[in-house]
C-alpha positions as CSV (number, residue, x, y, z in Angstrom):
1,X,0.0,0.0,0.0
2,X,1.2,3.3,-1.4
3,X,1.7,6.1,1.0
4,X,2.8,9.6,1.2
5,X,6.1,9.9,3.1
6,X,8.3,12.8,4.5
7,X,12.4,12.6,4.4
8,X,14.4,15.5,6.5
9,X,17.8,13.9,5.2
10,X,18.1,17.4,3.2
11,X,18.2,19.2,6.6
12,X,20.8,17.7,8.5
13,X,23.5,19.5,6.4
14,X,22.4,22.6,8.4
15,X,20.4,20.8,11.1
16,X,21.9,18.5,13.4
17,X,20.3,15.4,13.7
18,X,20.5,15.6,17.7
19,X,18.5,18.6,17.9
20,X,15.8,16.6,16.0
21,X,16.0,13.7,18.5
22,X,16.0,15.9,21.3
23,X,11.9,17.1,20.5
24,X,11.5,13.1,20.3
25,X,9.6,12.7,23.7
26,X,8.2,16.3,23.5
27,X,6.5,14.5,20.0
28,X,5.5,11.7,21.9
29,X,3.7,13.3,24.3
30,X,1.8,15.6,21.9
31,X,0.6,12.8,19.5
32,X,-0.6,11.6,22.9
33,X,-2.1,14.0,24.1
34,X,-3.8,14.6,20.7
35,X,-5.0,10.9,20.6
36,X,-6.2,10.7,23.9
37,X,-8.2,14.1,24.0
38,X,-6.9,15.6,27.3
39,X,-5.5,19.0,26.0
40,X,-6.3,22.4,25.5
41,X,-9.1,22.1,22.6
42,X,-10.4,18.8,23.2
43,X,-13.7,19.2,22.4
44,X,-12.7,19.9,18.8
45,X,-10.8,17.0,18.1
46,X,-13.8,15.5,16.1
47,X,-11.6,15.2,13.5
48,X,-8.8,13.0,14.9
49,X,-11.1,9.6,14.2
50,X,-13.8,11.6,11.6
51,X,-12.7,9.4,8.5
52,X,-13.4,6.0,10.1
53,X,-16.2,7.4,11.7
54,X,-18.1,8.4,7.6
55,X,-21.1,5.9,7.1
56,X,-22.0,4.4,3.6
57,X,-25.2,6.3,4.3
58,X,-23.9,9.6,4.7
59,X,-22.1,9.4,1.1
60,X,-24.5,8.1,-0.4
61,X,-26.9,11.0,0.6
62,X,-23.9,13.7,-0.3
63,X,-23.7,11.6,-3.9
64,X,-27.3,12.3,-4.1
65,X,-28.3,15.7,-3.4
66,X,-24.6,16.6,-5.8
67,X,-26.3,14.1,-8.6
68,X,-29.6,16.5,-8.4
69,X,-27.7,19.8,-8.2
70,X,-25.4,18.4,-11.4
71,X,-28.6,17.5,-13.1
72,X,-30.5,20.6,-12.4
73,X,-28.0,23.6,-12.5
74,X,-25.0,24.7,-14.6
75,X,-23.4,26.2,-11.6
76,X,-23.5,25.7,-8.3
77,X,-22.1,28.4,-6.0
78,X,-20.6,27.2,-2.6
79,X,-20.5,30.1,-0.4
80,X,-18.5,29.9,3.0
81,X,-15.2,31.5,4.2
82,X,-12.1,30.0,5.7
83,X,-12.3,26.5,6.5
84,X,-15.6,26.5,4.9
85,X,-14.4,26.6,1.3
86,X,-10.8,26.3,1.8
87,X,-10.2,22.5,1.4
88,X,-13.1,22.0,-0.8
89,X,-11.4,24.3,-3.5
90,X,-8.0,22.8,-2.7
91,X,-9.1,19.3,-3.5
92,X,-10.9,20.3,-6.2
93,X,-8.4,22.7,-7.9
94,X,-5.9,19.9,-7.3
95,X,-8.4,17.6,-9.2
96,X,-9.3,19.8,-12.3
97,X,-8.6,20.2,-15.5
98,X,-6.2,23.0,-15.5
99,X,-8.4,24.9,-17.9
100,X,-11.4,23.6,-17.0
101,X,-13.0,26.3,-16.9
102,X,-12.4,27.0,-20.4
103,X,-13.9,23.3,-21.7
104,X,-17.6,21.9,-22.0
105,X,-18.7,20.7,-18.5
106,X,-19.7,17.7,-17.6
107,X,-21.7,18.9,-15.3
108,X,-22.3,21.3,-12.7
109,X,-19.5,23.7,-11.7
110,X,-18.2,25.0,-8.5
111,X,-18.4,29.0,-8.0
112,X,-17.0,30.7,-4.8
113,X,-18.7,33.4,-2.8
114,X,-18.8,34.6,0.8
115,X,-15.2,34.7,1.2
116,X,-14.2,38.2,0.5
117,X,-16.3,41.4,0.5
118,X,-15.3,42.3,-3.0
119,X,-18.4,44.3,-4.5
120,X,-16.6,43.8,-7.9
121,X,-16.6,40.5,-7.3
122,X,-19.8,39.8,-6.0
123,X,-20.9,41.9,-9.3
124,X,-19.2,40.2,-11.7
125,X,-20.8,36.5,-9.6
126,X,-24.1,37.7,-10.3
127,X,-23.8,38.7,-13.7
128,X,-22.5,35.6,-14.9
129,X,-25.3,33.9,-13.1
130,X,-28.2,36.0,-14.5
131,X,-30.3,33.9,-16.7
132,X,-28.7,30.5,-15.6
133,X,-29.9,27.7,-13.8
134,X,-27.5,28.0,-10.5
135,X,-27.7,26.4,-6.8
136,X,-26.1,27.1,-3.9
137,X,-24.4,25.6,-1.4
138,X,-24.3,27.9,1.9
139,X,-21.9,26.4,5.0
140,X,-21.7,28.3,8.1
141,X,-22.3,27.2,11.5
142,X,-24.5,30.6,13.0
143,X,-24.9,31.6,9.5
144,X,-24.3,35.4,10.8
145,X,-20.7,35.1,9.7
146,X,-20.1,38.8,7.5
147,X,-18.9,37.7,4.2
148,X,-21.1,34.6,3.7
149,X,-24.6,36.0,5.2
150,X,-23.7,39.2,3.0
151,X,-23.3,37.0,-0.9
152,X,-26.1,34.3,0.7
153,X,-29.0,37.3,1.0
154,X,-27.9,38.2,-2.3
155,X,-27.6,35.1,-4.4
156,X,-30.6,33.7,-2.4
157,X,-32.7,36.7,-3.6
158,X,-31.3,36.1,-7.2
159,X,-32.2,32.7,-7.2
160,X,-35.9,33.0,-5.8
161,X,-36.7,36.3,-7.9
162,X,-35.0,34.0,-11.3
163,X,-36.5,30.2,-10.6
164,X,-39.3,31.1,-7.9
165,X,-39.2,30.4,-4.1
166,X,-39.8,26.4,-4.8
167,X,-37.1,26.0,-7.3
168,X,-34.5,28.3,-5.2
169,X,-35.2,26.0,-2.0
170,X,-35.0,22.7,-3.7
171,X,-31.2,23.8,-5.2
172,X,-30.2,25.2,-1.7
173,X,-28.4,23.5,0.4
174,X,-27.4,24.4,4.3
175,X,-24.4,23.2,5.6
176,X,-24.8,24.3,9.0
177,X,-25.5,23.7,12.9
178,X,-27.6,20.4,13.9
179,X,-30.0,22.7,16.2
180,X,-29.2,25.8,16.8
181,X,-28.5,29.3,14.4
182,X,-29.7,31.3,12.1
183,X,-29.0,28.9,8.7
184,X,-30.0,26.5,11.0
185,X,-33.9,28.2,11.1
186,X,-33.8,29.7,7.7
187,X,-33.1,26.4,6.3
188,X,-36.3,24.5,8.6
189,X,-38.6,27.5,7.6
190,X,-37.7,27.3,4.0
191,X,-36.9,23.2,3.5
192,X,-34.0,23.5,2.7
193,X,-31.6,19.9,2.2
194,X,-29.2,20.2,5.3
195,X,-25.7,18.7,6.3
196,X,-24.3,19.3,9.9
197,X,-21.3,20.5,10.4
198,X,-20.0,18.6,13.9
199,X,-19.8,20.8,16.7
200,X,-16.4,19.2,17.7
201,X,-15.1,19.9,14.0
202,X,-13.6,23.4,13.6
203,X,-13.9,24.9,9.8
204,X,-10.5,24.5,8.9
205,X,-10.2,20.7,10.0
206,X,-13.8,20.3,8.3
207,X,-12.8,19.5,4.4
208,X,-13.7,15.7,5.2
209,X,-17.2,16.7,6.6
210,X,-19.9,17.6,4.0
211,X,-18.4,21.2,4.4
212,X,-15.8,19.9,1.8
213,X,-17.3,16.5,0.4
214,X,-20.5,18.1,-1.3
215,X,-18.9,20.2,-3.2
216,X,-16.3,18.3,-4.2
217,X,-18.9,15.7,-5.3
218,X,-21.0,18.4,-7.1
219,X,-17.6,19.0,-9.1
220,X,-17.8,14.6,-9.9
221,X,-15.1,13.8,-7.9
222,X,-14.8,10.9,-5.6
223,X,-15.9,11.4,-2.2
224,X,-15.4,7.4,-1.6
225,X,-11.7,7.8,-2.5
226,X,-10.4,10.9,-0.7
227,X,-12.2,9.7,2.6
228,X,-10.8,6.2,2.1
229,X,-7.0,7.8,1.7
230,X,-7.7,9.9,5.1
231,X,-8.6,6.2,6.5
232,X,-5.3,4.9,5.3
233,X,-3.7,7.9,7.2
234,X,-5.8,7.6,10.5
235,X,-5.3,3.9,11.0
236,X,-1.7,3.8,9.3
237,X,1.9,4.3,11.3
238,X,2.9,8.2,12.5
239,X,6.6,8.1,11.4
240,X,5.5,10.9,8.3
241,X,3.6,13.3,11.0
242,X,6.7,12.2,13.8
243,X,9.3,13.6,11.0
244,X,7.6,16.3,10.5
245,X,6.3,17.5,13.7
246,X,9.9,17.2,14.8
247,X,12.1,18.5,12.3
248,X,10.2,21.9,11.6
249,X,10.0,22.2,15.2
250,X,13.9,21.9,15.9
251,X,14.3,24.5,13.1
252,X,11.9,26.8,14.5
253,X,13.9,27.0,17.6
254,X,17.0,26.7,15.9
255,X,15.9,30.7,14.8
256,X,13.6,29.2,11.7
257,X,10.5,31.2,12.1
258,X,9.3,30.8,8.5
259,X,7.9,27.5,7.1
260,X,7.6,27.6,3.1
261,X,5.1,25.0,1.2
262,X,6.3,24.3,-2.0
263,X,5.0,23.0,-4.8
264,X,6.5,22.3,-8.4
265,X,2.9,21.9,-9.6
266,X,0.5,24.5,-9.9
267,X,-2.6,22.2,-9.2
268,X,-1.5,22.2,-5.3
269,X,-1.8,26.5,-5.3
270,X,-5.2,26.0,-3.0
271,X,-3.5,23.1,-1.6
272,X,-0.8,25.3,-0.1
273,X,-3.7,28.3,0.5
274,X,-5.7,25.5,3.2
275,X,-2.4,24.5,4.2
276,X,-1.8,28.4,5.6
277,X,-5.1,28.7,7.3
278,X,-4.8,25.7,8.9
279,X,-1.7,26.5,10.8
280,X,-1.3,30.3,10.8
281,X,-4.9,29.5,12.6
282,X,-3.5,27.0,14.8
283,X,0.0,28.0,15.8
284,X,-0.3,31.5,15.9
285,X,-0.6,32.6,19.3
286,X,1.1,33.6,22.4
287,X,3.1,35.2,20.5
288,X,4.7,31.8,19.3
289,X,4.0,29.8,15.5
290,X,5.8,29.7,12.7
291,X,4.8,31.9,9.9
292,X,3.5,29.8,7.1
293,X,4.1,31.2,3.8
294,X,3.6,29.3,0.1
295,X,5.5,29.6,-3.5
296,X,4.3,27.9,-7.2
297,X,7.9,27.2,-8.5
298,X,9.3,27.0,-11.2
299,X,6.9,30.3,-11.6
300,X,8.1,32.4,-8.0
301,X,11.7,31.1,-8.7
302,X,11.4,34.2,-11.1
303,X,10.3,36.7,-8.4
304,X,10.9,35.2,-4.8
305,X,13.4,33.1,-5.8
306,X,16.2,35.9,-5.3
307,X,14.9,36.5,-1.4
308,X,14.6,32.4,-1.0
309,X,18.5,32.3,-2.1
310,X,19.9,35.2,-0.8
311,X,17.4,36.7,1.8
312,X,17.7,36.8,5.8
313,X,17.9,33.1,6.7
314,X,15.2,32.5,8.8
315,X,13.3,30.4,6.4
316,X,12.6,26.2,5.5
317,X,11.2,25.1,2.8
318,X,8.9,22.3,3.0
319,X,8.3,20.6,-1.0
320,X,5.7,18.5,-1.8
321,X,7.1,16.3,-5.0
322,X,4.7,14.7,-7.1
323,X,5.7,11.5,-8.1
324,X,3.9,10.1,-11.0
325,X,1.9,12.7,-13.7
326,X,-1.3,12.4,-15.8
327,X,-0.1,12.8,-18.9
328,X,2.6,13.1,-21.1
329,X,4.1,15.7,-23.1
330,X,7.2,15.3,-25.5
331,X,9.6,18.1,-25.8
332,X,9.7,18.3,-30.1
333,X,12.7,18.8,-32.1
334,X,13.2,21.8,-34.0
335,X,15.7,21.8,-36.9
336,X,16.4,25.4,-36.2
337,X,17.2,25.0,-32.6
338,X,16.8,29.1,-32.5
339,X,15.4,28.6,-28.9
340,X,18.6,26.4,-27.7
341,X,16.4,23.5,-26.8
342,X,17.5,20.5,-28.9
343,X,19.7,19.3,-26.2
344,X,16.4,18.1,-23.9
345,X,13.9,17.2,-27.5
346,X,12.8,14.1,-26.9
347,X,12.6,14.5,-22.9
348,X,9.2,14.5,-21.2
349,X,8.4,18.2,-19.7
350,X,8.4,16.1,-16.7
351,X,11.4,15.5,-16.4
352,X,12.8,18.8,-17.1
353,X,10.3,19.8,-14.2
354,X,12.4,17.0,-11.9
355,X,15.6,18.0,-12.7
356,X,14.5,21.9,-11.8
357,X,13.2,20.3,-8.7
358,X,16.8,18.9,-7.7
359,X,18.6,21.6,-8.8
360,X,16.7,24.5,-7.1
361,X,16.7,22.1,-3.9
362,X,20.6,21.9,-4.2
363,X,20.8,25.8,-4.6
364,X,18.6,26.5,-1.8
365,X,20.8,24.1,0.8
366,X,23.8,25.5,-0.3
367,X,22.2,29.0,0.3
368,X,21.7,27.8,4.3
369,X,17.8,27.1,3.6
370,X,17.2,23.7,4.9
371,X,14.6,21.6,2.9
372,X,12.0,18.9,4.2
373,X,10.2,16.5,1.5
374,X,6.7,15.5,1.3
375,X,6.4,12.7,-1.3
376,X,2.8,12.1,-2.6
377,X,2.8,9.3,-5.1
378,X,0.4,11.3,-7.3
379,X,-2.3,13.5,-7.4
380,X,-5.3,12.0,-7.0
381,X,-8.5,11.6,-4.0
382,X,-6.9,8.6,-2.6
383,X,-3.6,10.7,-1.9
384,X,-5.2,14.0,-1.4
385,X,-7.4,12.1,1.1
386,X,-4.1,10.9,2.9
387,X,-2.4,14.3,2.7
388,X,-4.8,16.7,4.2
389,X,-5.3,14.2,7.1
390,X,-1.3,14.0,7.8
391,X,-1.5,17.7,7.7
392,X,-4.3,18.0,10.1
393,X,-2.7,15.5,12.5
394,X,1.1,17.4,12.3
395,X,-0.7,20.6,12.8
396,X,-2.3,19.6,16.2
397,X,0.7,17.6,17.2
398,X,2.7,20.5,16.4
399,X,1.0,23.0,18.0
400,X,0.7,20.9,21.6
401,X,4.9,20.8,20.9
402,X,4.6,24.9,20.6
403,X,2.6,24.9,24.0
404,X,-0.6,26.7,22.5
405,X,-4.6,25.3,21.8
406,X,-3.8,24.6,18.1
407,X,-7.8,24.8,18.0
408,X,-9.0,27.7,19.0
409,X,-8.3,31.1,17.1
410,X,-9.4,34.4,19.5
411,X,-7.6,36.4,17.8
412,X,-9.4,36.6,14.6
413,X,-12.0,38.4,16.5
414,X,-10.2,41.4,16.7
415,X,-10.9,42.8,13.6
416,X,-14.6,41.4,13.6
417,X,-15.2,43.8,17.0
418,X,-13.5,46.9,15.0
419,X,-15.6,46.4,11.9
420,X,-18.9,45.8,13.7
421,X,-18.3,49.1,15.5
422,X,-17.6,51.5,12.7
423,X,-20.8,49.9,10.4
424,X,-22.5,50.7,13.7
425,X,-23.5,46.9,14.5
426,X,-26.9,47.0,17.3
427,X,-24.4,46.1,20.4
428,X,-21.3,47.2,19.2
429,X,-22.3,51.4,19.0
């Protein structure tokens, strides 16, 4: 059984392997700690067993209400913030077609709102939707969150005042609270389908939860797959999460205070943008976490590249390879040779990709920037089902070895309080 895998070998040239070792039993007591529920945050550790926990029922039901929304609309619009959309559009952008969205559907397609308060945006959303069959998929526990309530009343009065109030409720869909809210009423009083989002499952360890699994199935993906890979994870060994856990924290007290996820292929962007919420959201606090931060190479070698080489070395790079591709494409030969490329024709673009791989890896060593790998066999919902669970476990084990509750986030409030004041907010005046 194939499974993703993480090697630190490329550290030890600037990391010594003792300082590793010594975080060993500090490791060992976070994973246990994490397993056994008895830290800070334990009543949102739904997560740890949530894969095994999926029912045959439960898909079945998410494969059915996405067959009906496929069926029935050309887009469906999933509107959440943060964790709510996060690792739905990860997975899926991992998953697509890289121009998909210029190529005859299949189906429906997956549209975005709720996560910014662009009024350009929100605009432009609505006039691509006028006149077209659309759904929506609204997820948010109180359903008072800002940015989705404010694109939900929108679209929602779109879709009634274009399709009538039956038509609109039968294509929405409530991701929400099991008893308690305001989605949680609106979607009673209007019969509305509804999915609960556990109340021991924070948003952004939620993507294996129908927060992330309807609209990834909406999109024709499979659901039965990616949760099967998170199984493989949960009941598999912890050496990949171990390595991990351990290695970036020796760095980060060895004066590393900047983790980068990189990728060498640009389906894993939203990959690496989940990856950030998930433990900016987690570690940050106390004034302890590393800083995560994300580059698309070959592309950022051209921008970043200089400050990753030659910048202030307080940075690691973490790089997620990709071991087997989709497709092949042959470099031609050109009896001109004008470009200078005849010496790779014949040579998959793979390959070249590899080899740009190893050499900016051996550039970035010998520039004092120590590199972790995570090695996922290919890109697929088997191993994108093993990946975002080995990332959710590191990122709790991690943050119990950093001393904070990796699973609580106060200080995104902050702004929320400030906002809520100056639009004059009844209670906040």
């Amino acid at each position: 059984m194939d499974f993703i895998s993480v090697e630190n070998k490329d550290v030890l040239s600037l990391l010594s392997q003792e300082k590793i070792n010594a975080l060993q039993e500090t490791a060992a007591q976070a994973l246990e700690t994490l397993e056994k529920g008895t830290g800070a945050g334990n009543d949102f550790i739904g997560w740890v067993n949530l894969p095994s926990s999926i029912d045959d029922e439960m898909l079945t039901s998410i494969e059915n209400t996405a067959k009906k929304l496929q069926q029935d609309c050309e887009f469906v619009v999933a509107i959440g913030i943060g964790g709510s959309y996060l690792g739905a559009k990860a997975v899926i952008e991992a998953l697509n077609d890289n121009f998909a969205a210029y190529k005859k559907s299949r189906g429906a397609r997956i549209l975005y709102a709720g996560s910014n308060i662009g009024e350009d945006y929100l605009n432009d959303l609505m006039d691509l939707l006028k006149g077209r069959k659309f759904g929506i998929i609204v997820i948010s526990k109180s359903g008072t969150t800002t940015e989705p309530a404010i694109a939900f009343r929108l679209l929602k009065a779109m879709l009634e005042k274009q399709e009538g109030k039956q038509w609109a409720a039968e294509h929405t869909v409530a991701v929400t609270d099991a008893a308690r809210g305001a989605l949680r009423n609106l979607a009673t009083q209007e019969g509305y389908t509804t999915y609960v989002i556990p109340d021991n499952v924070g948003g952004r360890f939620s993507v294996l939860t129908p927060v992330g699994l309807l609209p990834i199935a909406v999109e024709g993906y499979d659901i039965r797959a990616l949760v099967a890979g998170a199984v493989e994870m949960e009941k598999g060994n912890n050496d990949a999460v171990m390595t991990y856990t351990t290695t970036r924290n020796a760095l980060y007290r060895d004066g590393k205070k900047i983790e980068i996820l990189v990728n060498f292929d640009p389906r894993l962007h939203f990959l690496a943008e989940w990856w950030k919420q998930l433990y900016g959201e987690s570690e940050g606090k106390d004034g302890k976490g590393i800083f995560p931060a994300s580059v698309d190479f070959t592309t950022d070698l051209h921008s970043m590249g200089q400050w990753i080489q030659d910048g202030e070395r307080t940075i690691f790079e973490t790089v997620i390879t990709v071991g087997k591709q989709n497709s092949e494409v042959t470099i031609p030969t050109d009896d001109e040779d004008l470009d200078g490329l005849n010496y790779i024709a014949g040579k998959r673009v793979g390959y070249v990709n590899q080899m740009a791989q190893e050499g900016t890896k051996m550039a970035h060593i010998d520039g004092g920037v120590p590199n972790m790998t995570i090695n996922l066999p290919a890109i697929s919902e088997r191993y994108l089902g093993q990946l975002i669970y080995f990332f959710e476990k590191a990122c709790g084990v991690s943050g119990y070895m950093l001393g904070v509750n990796p699973f609580n986030q106060p200080g995104v409030e902050a702004y929320k309080r400030n906002m809520f004041t100056l639009l004059k907010k009844p209670g906040y005046c």
